[in-house]
C-alpha positions as CSV (number, residue, x, y, z in Angstrom):
1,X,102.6,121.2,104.8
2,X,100.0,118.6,106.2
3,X,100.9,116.6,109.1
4,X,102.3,112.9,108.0
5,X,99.9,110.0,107.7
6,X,100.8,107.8,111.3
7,X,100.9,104.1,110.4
8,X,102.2,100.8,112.9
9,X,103.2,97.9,111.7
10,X,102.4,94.6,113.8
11,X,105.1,91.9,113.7
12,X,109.0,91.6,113.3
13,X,109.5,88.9,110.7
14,X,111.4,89.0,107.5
15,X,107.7,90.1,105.7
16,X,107.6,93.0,108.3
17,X,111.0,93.9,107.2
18,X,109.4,94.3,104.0
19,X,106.3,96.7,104.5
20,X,108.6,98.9,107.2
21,X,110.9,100.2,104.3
22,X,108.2,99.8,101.8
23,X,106.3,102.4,104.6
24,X,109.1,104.5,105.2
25,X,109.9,105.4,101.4
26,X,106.7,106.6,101.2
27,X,106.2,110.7,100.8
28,X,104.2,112.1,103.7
29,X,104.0,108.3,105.4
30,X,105.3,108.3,108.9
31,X,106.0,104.2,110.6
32,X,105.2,105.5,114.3
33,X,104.9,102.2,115.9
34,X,106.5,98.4,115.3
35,X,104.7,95.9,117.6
36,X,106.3,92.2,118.6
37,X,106.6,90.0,121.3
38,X,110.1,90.3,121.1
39,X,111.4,93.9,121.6
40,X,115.1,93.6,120.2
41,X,113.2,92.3,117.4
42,X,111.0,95.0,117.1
43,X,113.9,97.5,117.8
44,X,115.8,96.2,115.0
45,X,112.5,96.3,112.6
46,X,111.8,99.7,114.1
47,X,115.2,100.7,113.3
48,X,114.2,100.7,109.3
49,X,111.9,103.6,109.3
50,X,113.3,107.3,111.0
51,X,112.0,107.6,114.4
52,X,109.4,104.2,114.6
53,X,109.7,103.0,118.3
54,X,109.0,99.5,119.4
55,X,107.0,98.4,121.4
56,X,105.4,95.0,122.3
57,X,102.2,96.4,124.2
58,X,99.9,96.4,120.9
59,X,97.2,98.1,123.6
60,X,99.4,101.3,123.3
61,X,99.2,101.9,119.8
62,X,96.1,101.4,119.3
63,X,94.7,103.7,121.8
64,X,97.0,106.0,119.9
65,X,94.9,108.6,118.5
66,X,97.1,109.7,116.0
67,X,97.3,106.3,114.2
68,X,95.4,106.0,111.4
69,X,96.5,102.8,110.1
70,X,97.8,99.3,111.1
71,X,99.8,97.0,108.8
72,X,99.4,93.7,110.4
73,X,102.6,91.4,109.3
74,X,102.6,89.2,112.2
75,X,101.8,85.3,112.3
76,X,98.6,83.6,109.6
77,X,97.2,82.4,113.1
78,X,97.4,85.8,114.6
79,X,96.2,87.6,111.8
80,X,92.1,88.1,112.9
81,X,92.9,89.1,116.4
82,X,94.8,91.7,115.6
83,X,92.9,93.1,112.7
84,X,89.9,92.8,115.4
85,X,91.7,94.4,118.1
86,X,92.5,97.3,115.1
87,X,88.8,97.8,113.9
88,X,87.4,98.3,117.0
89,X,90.1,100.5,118.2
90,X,89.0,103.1,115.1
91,X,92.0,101.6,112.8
92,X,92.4,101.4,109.1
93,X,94.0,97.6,108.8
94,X,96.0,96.4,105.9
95,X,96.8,92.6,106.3
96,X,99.5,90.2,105.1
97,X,97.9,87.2,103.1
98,X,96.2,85.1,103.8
99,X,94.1,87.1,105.5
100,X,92.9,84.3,108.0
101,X,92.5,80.7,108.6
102,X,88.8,80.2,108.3
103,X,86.0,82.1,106.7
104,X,84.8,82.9,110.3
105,X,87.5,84.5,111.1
106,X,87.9,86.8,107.8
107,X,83.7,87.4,108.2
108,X,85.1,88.6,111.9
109,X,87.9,90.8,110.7
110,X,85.5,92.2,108.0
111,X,83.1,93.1,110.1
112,X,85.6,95.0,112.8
113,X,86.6,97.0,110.1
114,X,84.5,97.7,107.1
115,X,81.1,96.8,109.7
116,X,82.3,99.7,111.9
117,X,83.3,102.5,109.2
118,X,87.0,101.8,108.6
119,X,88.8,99.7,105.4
120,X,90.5,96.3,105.5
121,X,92.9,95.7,102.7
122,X,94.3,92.3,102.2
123,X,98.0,92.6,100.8
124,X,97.5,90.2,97.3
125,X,100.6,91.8,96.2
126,X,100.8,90.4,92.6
127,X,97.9,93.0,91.8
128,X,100.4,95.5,92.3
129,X,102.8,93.7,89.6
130,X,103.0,96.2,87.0
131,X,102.9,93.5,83.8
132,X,100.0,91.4,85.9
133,X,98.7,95.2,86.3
134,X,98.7,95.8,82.9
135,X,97.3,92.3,82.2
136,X,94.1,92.8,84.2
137,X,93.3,96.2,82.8
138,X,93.2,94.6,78.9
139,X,91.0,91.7,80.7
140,X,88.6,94.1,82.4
141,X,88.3,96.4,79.2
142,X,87.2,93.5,77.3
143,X,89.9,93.1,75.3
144,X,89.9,89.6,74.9
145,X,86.2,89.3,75.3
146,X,84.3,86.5,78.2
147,X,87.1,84.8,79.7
148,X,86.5,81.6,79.6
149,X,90.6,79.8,80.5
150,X,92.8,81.3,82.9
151,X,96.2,79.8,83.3
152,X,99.1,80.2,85.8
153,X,102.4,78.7,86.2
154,X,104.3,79.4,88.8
155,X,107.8,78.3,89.1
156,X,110.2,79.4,92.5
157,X,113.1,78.7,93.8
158,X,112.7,79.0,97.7
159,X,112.3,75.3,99.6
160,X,115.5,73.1,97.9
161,X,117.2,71.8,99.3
162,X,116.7,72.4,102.7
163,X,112.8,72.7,103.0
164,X,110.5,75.1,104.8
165,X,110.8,76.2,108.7
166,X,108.4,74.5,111.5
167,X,106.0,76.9,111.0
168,X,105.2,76.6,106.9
169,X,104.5,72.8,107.9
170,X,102.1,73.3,110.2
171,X,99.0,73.2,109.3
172,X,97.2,75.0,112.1
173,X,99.8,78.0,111.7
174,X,99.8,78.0,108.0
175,X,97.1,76.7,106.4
176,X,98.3,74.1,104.7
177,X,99.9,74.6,101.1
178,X,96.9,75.9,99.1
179,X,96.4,78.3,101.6
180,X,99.8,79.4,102.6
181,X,101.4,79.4,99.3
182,X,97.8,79.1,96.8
183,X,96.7,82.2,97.6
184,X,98.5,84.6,95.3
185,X,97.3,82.5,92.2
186,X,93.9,82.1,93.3
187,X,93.3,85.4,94.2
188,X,94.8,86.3,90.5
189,X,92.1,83.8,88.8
190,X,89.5,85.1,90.9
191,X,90.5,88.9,89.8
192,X,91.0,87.9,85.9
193,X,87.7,86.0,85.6
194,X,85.9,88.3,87.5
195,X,83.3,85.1,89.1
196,X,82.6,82.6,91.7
197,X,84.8,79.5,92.2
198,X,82.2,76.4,92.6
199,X,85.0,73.6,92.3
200,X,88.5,72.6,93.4
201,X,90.9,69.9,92.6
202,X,94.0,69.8,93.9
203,X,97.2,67.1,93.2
204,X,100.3,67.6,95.2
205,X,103.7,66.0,94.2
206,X,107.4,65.9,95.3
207,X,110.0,67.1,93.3
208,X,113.7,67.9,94.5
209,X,112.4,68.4,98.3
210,X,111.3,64.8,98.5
211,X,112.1,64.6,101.8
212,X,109.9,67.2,103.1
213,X,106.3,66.1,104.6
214,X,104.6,68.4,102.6
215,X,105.1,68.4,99.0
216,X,106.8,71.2,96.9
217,X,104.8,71.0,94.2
218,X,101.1,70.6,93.3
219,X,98.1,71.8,90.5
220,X,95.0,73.2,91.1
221,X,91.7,72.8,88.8
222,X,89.3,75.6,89.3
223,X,85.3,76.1,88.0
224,X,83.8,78.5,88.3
225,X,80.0,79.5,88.3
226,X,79.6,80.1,84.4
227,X,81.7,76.7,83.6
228,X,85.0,78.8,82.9
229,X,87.8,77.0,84.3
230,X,91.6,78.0,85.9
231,X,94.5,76.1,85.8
232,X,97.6,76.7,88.3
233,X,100.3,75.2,88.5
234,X,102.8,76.1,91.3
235,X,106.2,74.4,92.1
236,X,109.2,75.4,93.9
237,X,111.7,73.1,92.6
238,X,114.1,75.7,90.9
239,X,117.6,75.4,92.4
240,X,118.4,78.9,93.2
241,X,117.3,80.7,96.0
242,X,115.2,83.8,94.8
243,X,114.7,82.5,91.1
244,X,111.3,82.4,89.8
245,X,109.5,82.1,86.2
246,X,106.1,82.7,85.9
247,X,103.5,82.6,83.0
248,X,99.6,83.7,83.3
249,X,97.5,83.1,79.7
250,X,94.0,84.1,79.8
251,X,91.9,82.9,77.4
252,X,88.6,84.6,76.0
253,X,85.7,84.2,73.3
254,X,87.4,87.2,71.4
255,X,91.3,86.3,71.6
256,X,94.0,85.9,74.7
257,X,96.5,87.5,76.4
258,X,99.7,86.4,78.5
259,X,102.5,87.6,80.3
260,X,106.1,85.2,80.8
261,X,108.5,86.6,82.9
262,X,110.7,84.4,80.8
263,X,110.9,87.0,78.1
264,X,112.3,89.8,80.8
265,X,115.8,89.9,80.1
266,X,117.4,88.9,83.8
267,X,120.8,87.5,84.9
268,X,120.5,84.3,86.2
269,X,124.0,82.8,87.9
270,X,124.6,81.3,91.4
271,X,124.5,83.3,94.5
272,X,122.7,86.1,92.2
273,X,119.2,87.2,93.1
274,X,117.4,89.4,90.9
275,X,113.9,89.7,90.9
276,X,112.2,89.9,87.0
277,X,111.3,93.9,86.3
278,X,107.5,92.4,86.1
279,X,107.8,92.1,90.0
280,X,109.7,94.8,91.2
281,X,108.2,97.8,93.1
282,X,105.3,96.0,93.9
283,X,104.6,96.2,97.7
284,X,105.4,99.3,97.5
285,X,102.8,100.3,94.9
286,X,100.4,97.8,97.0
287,X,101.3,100.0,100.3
288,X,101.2,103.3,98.3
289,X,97.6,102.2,97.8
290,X,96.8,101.7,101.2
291,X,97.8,105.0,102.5
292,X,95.7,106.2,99.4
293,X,93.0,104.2,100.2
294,X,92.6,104.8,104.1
295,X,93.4,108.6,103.4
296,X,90.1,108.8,100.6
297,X,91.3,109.4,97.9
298,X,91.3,105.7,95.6
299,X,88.3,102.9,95.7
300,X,89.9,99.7,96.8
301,X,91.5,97.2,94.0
302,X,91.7,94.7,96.6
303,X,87.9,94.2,97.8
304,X,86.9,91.5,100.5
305,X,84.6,89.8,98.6
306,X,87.2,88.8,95.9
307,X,89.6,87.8,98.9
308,X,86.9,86.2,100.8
309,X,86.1,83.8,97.5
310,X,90.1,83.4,96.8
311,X,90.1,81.9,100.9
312,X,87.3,79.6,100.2
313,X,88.8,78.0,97.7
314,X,92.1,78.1,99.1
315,X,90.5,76.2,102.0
316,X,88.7,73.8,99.6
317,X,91.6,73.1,98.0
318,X,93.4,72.4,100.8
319,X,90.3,69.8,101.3
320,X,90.9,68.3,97.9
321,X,94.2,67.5,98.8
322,X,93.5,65.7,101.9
323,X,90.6,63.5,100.5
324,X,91.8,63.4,97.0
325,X,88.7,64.3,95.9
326,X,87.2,67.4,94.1
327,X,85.5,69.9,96.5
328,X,82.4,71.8,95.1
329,X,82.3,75.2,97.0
330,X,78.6,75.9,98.1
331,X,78.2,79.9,98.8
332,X,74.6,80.1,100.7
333,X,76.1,81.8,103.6
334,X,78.0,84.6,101.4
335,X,78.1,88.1,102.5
């Protein structure tokens, strides 16, 4: 039998949780190493995965030569050092969106990695959706011919009524809302039209979490280079904890497709959480391609420059809100 693939994961958050058992129900994956500034934290993380041992010195894993791969789960603000610190150590990295703050700091965490011969994989989950999958394969093989009208609605039940932690309202740790919660349906409008955004416009608005500072809702408008357009709405005003609907319609010069999870037969009830069949699986499919990907055998679904264009607009959304304004997105200095 071949010796197990080493992996450490960075960070001991409720995410972290996530990608640990993900990891360890992997065949022939082995979680060596769970890094945190806090080591009963990272002892009770560690404690997921069969023999992964905690640590908080992030030094000592990476000089690890047996590692080949580092999931970094940690903080959005500590996100590029530690994909940096990875690269140049020899690592694979696989990072928790989004990816980074500023475009400086992905082009830094690109360059660490993919510059200097290894991969960086930025976890967009919802790729790894089996009926958003499945979607994006008809798109791609022409099905529907030119998309020209992508549209996402995105529905959750996660702030009401008690609102997000310090950190989600912080702009400097999180982003702001585009950013922090945006990114999973830009990067899916970047994917499905397969272009350049060139201009954002972004409305936020308050619906049962009126108290909070930041809205719970908001709509983005999105053109792209060719003059096809996205529409996303996100809002996270359902009452239950862990309830979502969601509905992506593409829209092309030969016919359309779409996907509702509302036609996914699913309990809905109080104190019940069950995730639509659409979803489930999916960071484990998304790690499952990692350890495929850093081990040579699979071409990325997740490239950089799609991520890297998903960030910018993220970011000029984030600008749109601010000023009210639309933001054109001006790509001379693209990689």
């Amino acid at each position: 039998m071949s010796a197990p693939i080493r992996v450490a994961v960075v960070g001991t958050g409720s995410i972290a949780r996530e990608h640990v058992t993900a990891l360890a129900s992997i065949p022939g994956v082995e979680v060596a190493f769970v890094c945190g500034s806090d080591l009963a934290r990272a002892a009770a993380v560690a404690s997921l995965a069969p023999g992964a041992e905690a640590t908080t010195d992030l030094a000592r894993l990476l000089a690890d030569p047996s590692i080949l791969g580092v999931d970094v789960c940690n903080a959005t603000p500590q996100h590029a050092a530690s994909t940096i610190s990875a690269g140049r150590a020899g690592k694979h990295v696989h990072v928790e969106k989004p990816a980074a703050l500023t475009i400086a700091d992905f082009d830094a965490m690109v360059a660490a990695t993919e510059g200097s011969g290894t991969s960086l994989m930025v976890g967009q989950t919802v790729r790894f959706q089996p009926a958003v999958a499945a979607l994006a394969e008809r798109v791609h093989a022409g099905d529907i011919g030119t998309p020209r009208l992508a549209h996402v609605s995105w529905y959750t039940g996660y702030v009401w009524p008690g609102g997000w932690r310090g950190w989600q309202l912080d702009r400097e740790k999180s982003g702001g809302h585009p950013v922090h919660n945006g990114t999973h349906s830009l990067d899916v409008a970047v994917w499905l039209m397969g272009r350049r955004p060139v201009r954002v416009f972004t409305r936020s608005f308050p619906s049962f979490a009126a108290d909070m500072p930041v809205d719970d809702s908001f709509h983005m408008t999105v053109r792209f280079e060719d003059g096809s357009l996205a529409t996303l709405e996100i809002s996270y005003a359902l009452a239950e904890p862990g309830d979502m609907f969601r509905r992506i319609m593409v829209a092309g010069t030969a016919g359309s497709i779409e996907h509702s999870t509302d036609s996914e037969p699913r309990l809905r009830a109080p104190g019940v959480r069950t995730a639509p069949a659409s979803v489930e699986g999916a960071m484990r499919l998304q790690l499952a391609h990692w350890i495929e990907l850093i081990s040579g055998r699979a071409e990325p679904i997740v490239t950089t420059p799609q991520v890297r264009a998903a960030l910018r607009t993220a970011l000029a959304a984030q600008e749109s809100l601010d000023t009210g304004r639309p933001v054109d997105i001006v790509w001379e200095d693209d990689k």
